[in-house]
Each structure stands twice: as structure tokens, then as C-alpha cells.
N, C-alpha and C positions, 0 to 999 in steps of 0.2 A: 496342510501338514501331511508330512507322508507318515504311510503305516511302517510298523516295522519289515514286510515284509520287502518293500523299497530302499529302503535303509540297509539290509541287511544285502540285497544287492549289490547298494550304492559300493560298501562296506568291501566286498568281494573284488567286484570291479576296479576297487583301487588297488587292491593287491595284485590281478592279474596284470594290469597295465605297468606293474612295477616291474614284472617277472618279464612280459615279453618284452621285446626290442622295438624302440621308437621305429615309424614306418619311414623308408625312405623312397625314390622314387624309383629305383632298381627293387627296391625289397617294399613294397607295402604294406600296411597296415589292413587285413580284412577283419574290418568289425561289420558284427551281427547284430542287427536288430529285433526284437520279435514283439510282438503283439498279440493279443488276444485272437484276432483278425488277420491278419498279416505278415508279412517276412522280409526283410529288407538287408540287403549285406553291401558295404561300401569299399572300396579298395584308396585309401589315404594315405598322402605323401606329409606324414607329419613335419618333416622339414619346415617345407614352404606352406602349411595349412593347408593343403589342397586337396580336393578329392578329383581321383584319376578316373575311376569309375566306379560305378555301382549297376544293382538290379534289386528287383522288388518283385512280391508277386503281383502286384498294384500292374504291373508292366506286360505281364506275361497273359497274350488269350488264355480262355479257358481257365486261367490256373483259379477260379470262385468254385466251381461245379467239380474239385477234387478234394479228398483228402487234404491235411494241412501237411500232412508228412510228406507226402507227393508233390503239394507244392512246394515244399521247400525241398525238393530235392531236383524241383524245375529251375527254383533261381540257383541255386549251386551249379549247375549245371550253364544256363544264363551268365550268372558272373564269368566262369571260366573261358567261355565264347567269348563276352567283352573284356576282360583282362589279356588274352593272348590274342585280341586284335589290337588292343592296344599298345603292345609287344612287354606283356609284364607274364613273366614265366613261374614265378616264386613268392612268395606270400607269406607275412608273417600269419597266421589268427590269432584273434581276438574274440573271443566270445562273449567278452561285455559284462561279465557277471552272469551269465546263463549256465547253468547242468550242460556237461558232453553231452546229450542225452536227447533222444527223441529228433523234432526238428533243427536241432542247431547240427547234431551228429548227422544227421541226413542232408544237409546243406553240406560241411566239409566232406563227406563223404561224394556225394555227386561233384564237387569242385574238383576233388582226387581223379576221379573217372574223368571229367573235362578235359585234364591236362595240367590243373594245377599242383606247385610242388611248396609244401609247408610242413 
């Protein structure tokens, strides 16, 4: 059974996915995943189900022995490298249900700095 505090996520997340625009494979989809532990951001062509690319701090040396704010503004920065070698320039977000705030704000924020445009 989830707590309310999942719930009230769930709850959110359906509202933002209503507000942004489905991801296409010219525009995708960047949803943000977070964790207690971890950071994970995926760039998805909701069209066809597909994900184009992602990154994680799971991926990145070093990124255990930093701050989580740091690292999450390692994979923002990650993502943007793999999305514009992919040749994807423009990006809807999706935050998932998550606060602008702290690591997710530090994740678009270094995506910005990369090269990406959202």
C-alpha cells in the first residue's frame, strides 16, 4: 500500500503530464527520476514508446564521493552531452511529480548550461 505521501505525488504527476506536451522524437520527453540515493533523467519519444536516451548518477565516475546536488547537476550536464550527440536539441520537462527545487532545479539547470533548450 502506498503512503500518502506517494499518492499525493502520484496525484501531481498526473497533472503535470496533462499540462506538458506528449514527447516526440524531434521534441522529447525529459523525465526526472530521484531517489533517496540517486538521479536518473531519461529523454522519451512517447510516440513510438521509446526512450532516446538517458543518464544516471549510477553512470557517472566519482559522482558517490559528491554531494547529491552536484551530482545531479553531473547528470544534467551528462544528459545534454548524450541528447546533442544524439542530435536532439530541444526538450520538453517533465519533472515527474517532483518540487522545481533543489536536485531536479540543479539537473535542468546544468541541462541549460549543456546546450539544452526547454
Amino acid at each position: 500500500m502506498k503512503n500518502k505521501k506517494e499518492l499525493r505525488r502520484i496525484q501531481i504527476k498526473k497533472r503535470v503530464r496533462g499540462s506538458i506536451s506528449r514527447g516526440t522524437a524531434a521534441r522529447p520527453r525529459m523525465s526526472v527520476f530521484r531517489s533517496n540515493k540517486e538521479i536518473y533523467v531519461q529523454l522519451i519519444d512517447d510516440i513510438n514508446g521509446r526512450t532516446l536516451a538517458s543518464a544516471s548518477s549510477r553512470s557517472i565516475e566519482g559522482a558517490g564521493s559528491v554531494p547529491k546536488i552536484e551530482q545531479a547537476k553531473m547528470v544534467g550536464k551528462k544528459a545534454a552531452e548524450v541528447a546533442l550527440a544524439a542530435g536532439i536539441q530541444t526538450v520538453t520537462f517533465d519533472r515527474n511529480g517532483y518540487l522545481y527545487h533543489g536536485r531536479v532545479k540543479a539537473l535542468a539547470d546544468a541541462a541549460r548550461e549543456g546546450g539544452l533548450k526547454f
